[in-house]
C-alpha positions in Angstrom: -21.0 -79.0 -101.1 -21.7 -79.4 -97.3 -25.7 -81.1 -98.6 -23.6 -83.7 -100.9 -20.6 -84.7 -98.6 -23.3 -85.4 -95.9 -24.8 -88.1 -98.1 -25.3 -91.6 -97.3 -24.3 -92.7 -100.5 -20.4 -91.2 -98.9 -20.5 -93.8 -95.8 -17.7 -96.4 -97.4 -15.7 -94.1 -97.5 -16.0 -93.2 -93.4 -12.3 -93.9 -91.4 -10.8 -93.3 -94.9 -11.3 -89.7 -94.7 -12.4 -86.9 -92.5 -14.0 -84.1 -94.1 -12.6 -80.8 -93.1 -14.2 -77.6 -94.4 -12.3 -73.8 -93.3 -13.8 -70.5 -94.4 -11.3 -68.6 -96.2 -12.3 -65.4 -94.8 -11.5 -66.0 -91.1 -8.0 -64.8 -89.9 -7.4 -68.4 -88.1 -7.0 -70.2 -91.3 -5.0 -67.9 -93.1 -2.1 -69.4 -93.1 -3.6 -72.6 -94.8 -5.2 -70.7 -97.6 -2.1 -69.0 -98.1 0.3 -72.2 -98.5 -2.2 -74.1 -100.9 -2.5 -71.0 -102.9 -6.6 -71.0 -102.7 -7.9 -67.8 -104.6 -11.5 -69.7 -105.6 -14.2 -71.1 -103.5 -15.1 -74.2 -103.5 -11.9 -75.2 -103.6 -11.8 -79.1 -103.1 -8.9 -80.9 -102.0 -7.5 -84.3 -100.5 -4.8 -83.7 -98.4 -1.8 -86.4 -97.7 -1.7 -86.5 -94.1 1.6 -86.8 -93.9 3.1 -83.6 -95.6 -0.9 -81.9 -96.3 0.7 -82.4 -100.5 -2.8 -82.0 -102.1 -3.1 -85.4 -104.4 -6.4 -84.0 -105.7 -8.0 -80.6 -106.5 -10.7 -79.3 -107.8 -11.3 -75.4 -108.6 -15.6 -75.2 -108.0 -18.2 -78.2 -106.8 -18.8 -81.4 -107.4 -21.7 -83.8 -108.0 -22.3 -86.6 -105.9 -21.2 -89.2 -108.4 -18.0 -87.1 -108.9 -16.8 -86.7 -105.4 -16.3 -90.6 -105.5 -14.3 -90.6 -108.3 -12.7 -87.2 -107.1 -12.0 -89.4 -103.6 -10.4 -92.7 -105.2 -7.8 -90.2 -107.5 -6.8 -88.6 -104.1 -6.7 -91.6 -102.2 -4.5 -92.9 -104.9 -2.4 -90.5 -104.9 -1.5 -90.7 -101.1 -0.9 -94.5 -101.3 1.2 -95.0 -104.1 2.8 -92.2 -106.2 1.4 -93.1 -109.7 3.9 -95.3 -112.1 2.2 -95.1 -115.5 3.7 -91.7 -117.0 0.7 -89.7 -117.8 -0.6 -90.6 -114.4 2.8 -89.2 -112.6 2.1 -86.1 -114.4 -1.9 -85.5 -113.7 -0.2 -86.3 -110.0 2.1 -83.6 -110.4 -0.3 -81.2 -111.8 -3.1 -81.6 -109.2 -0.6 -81.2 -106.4 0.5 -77.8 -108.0 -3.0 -76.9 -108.6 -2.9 -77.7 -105.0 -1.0 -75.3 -104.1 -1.5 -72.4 -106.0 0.9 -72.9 -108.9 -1.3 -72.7 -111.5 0.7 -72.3 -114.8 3.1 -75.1 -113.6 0.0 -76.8 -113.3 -1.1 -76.4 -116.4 2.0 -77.3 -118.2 1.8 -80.5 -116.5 -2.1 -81.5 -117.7 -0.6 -80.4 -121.5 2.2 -83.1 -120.3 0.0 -85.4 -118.8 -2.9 -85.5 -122.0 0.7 -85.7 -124.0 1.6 -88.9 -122.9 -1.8 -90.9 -122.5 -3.2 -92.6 -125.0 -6.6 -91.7 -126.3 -8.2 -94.6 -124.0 -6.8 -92.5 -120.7 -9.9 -93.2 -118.2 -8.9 -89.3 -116.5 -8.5 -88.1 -120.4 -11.7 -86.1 -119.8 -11.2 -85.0 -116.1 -7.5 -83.7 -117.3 -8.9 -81.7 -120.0 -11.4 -80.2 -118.0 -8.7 -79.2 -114.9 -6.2 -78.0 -117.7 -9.3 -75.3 -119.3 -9.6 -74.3 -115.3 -5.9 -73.8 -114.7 -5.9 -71.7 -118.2 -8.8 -70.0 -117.0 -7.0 -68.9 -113.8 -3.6 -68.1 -115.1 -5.6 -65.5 -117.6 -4.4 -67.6 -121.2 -7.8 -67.0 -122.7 -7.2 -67.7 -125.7 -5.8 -70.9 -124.6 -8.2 -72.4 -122.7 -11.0 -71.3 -125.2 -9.3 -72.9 -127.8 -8.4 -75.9 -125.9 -11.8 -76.1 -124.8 -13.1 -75.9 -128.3 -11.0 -78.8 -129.7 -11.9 -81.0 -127.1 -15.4 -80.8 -126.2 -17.1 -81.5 -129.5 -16.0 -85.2 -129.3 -16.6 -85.3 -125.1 -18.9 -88.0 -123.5 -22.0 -85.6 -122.4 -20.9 -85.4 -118.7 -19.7 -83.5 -115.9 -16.2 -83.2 -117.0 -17.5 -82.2 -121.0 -19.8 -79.3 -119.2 -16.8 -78.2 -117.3 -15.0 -77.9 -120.5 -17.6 -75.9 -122.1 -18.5 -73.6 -119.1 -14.4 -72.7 -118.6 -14.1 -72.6 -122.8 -17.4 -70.4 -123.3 -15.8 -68.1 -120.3 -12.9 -67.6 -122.0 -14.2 -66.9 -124.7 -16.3 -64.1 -123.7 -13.2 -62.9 -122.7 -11.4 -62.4 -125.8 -13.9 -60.2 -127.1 -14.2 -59.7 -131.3 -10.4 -61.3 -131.4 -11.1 -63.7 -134.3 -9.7 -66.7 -132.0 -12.5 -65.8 -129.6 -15.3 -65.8 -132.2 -14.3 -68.9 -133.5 -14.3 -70.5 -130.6 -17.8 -69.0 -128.9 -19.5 -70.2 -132.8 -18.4 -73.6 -131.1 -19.3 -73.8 -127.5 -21.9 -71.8 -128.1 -24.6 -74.7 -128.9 -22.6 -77.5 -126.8 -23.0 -74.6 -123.6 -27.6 -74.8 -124.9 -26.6 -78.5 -125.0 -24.8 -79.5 -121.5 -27.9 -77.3 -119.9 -29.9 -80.4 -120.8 -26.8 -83.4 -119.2 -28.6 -83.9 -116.1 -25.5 -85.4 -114.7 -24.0 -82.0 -114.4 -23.7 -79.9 -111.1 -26.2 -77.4 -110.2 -23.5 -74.4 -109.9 -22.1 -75.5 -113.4 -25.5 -75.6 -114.7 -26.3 -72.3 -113.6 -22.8 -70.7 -114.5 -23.5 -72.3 -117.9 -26.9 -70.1 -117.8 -25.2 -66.7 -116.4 -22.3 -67.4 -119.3 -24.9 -67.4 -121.9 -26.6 -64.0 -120.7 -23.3 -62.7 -120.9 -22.7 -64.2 -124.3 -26.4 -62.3 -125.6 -25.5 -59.2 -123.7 -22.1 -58.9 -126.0 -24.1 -59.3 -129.3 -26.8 -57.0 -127.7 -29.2 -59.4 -127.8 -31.6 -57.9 -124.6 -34.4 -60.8 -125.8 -31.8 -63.7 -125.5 -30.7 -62.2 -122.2 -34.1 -61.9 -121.0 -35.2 -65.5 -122.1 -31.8 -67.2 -120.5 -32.6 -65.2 -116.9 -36.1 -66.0 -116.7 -35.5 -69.3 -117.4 -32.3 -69.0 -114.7 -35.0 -67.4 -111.9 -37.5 -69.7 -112.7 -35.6 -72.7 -111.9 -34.1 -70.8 -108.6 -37.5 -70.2 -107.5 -38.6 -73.8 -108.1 -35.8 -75.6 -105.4 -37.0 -75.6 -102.0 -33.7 -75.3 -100.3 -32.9 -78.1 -97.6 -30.6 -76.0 -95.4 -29.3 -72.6 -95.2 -26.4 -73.4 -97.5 -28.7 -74.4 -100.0 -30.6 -70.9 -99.4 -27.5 -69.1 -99.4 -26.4 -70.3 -102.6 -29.5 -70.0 -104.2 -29.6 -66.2 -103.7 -26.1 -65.8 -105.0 -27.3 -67.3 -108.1 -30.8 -65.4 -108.0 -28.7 -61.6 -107.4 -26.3 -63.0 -110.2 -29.5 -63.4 -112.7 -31.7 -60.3 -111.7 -28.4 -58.4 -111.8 -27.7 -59.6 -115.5 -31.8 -58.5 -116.2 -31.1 -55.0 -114.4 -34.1 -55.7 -112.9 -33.1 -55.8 -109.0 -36.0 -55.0 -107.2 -37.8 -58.1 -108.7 -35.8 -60.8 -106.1 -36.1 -58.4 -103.6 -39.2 -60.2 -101.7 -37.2 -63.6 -101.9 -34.1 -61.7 -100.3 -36.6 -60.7 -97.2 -38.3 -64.3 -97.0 -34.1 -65.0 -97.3 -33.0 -62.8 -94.3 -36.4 -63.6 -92.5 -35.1 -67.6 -92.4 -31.5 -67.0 -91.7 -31.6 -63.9 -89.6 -27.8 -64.2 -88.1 -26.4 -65.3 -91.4 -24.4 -62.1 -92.9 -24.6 -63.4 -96.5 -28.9 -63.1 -95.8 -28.5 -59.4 -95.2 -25.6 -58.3 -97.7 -27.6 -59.7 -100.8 -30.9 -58.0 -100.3 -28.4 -55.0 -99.3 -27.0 -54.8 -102.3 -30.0 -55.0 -104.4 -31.8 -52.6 -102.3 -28.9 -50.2 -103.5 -29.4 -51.4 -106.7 -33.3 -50.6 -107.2 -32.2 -47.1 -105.3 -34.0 -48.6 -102.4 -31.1 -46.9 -100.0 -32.9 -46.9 -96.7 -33.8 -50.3 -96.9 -29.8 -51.1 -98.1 -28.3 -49.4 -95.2 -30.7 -51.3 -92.9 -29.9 -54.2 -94.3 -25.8 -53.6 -94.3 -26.0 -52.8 -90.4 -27.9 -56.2 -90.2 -25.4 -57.7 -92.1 -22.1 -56.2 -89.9 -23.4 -57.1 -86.8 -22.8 -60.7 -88.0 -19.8 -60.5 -90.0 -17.3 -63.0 -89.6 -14.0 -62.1 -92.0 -13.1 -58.8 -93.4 -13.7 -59.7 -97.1 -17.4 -59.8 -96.5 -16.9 -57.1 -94.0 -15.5 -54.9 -96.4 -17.9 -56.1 -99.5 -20.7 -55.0 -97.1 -19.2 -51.6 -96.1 -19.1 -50.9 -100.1 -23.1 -51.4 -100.0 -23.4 -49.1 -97.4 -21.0 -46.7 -99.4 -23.0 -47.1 -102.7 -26.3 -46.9 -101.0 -25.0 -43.4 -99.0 -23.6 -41.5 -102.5 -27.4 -43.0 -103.6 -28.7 -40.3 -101.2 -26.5 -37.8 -101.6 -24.4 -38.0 -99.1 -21.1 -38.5 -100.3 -18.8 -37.3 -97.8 -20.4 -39.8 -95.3 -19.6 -42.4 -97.9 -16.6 -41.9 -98.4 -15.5 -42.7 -94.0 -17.2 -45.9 -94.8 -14.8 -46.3 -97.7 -11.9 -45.8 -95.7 -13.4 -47.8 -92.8 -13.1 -50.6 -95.6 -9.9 -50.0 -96.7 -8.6 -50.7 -93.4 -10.6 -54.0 -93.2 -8.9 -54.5 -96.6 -5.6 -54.0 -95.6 -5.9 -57.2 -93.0 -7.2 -59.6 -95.5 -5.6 -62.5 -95.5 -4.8 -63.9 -99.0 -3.3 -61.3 -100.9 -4.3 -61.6 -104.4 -7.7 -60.8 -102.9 -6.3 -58.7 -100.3 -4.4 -56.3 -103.2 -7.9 -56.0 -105.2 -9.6 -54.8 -102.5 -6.9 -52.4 -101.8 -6.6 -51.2 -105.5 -10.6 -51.3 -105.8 -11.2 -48.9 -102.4 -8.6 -47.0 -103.2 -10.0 -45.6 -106.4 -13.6 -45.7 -105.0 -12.0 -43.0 -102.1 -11.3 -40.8 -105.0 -14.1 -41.3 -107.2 -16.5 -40.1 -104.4 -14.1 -37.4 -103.1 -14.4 -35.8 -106.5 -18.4 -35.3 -105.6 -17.6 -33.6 -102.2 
């Protein structure tokens, strides 16, 4: 997000806004990520400056094209509060969204789709943020569905692709409910298809990919798995990444996809060339940690973890790092050693910040203490 807000194409709309980006895991900004309810990153928002009411939000990135349109709704919203019914309620809904309440918020795209007519110009964007708000709040079965009924007749675009990756998702999650398979036999082909909408983000793009590997690794299907990440790693490897965002994001993506192959050590020398680039960058260090650990490389792992805490900045990372370590020590035998590290984490856990996150990581080290007790 950082490569496309610094575009050119994003000067008009200089002394109309200023860009403010905070990194949910620093203690500083807690208290802001705590009263707009943020539990997903990107999160984008436009903030009234008035009262900080978010008048726009969007749960993942954006494309260039749709930051402007993204921009002019918030804008919009901070200018005039919206008199055209369905408009009032897509207001409502992205200020709930805004701030966390995400089944009100939901209620209020049903409302909001309710009362437009079929000509609606945010018809497509409100379907899109309802399947997200669904997809949050857990109603699987709801945003598949939702997502199914709407995306067949969709313009190909961002907003239809966002439809289909949240739908798909859900799907998956519903497992061999009958709902579920009905809906994955139709996003199914329109998930193969929005691969192809050049319009759509990169991250949906690849989430689109990752969502299909997940949907071949449910039927067993190891050929369609393997066909989907090779495709997934060869596009990775082709972008030459402008900035060490760019890096960074590509590596998330390229772990996500060798993960989903079980074949770890293979982005292992693009992890190095990674770390080599960005050395003080944490994130550099924790992903070729954790697939060090993963190929039972465990020296190189716990090198790379103590690489990766001298730079930490928050104590989610902090603590996803001190799991690595923990992993990679049980790796070689050493379980009682792992299991300090643990409970070094857990206290790290225990200061987090947002506490849906903060309770998960509690929960999760927690029962990783006992598991590797039992091996003492």
């Amino acid at each position: 997000m950082r490569a496309t807000l610094a575009s050119a194409a994003l000067a008009r709309y200089a002394g109309r806004f200023v860009w403010l980006e905070l990194d949910f895991d620093k203690p500083v900004n807690e208290a802001f990520i705590k009263g707009h309810g943020v539990t997903f990153t990107p999160t984008v928002l436009v903030l009234d400056p008035a009262d900080e009411r978010a008048t726009a939000a969007k749960l993942g990135g954006l494309t260039l094209s749709e930051v402007g349109q993204f921009l002019e709704r918030g804008e919009h919203g901070v200018k005039e509060r919206a008199s055209k019914p369905a408009d009032a309620a897509l207001a409502r809904a992205d200020e709930m969204m805004g701030s966390g309440r995400l089944t009100d918020a939901g209620a209020a795209y049903r409302e909001a789709l309710r009362l437009a007519g079929p000509d609606w110009p945010e018809r497509n964007q409100g379907v899109a943020s309802l399947t997200k708000a669904l997809a949050m709040t857990r109603d699987s079965q709801g945003c598949a569905e939702t997502a199914a009924a709407a995306a067949v007749t969709m313009p190909r675009g961002p907003a239809f692709a966002t439809t289909v990756l949240n739908g798909y998702g859900c799907a998956g999650a519903g497992g061999a409910t009958p709902w579920a398979e009905a809906a994955r036999k139709t996003l199914e082909p329109l998930a193969i298809e929005a691969l192809g909408v050049s319009t759509v983000s990169r991250d949906n793009h690849f989430q689109l990919l990752q969502q299909l590997m997940y949907g071949a690794m449910s039927r067993g299907d190891s050929t369609q798995v393997s066909r989907w990440g090779e495709r997934w790693l060869s596009e990775i490897d082709a972008i030459a990444p402008a900035d060490d965002d760019e890096r960074s994001a590509l590596d998330i993506a390229r772990v996500d996809a060798a993960r989903l192959m079980n074949e770890p050590a293979r982005v292992i020398p693009a992890l190095i060339a990674s770390e080599r680039a960005m050395p003080t960058n944490y994130n550099a260090s924790m992903r070729l940690a954790e697939m060090a650990a993963e190929a039972e490389r465990y020296d190189e792992a716990l090198e790379a973890c103590e690489r990766a805490l001298a730079h930490v900045t928050g104590p989610t990372a902090r603590c996803w790092i001190l799991e690595t370590k923990a992993n990679a020590l049980v790796g070689k035998g050493d379980p009682a050693a792992a299991r300090k590290v643990l409970e070094e984490a857990l206290e790290s856990a225990r200061t987090i910040g947002n506490e849906r996150t903060r309770d998960r990581q509690v929960r999760q080290l927690t029962r990783a203490i006992a598991e590797t007790g039992n091996k003492l």
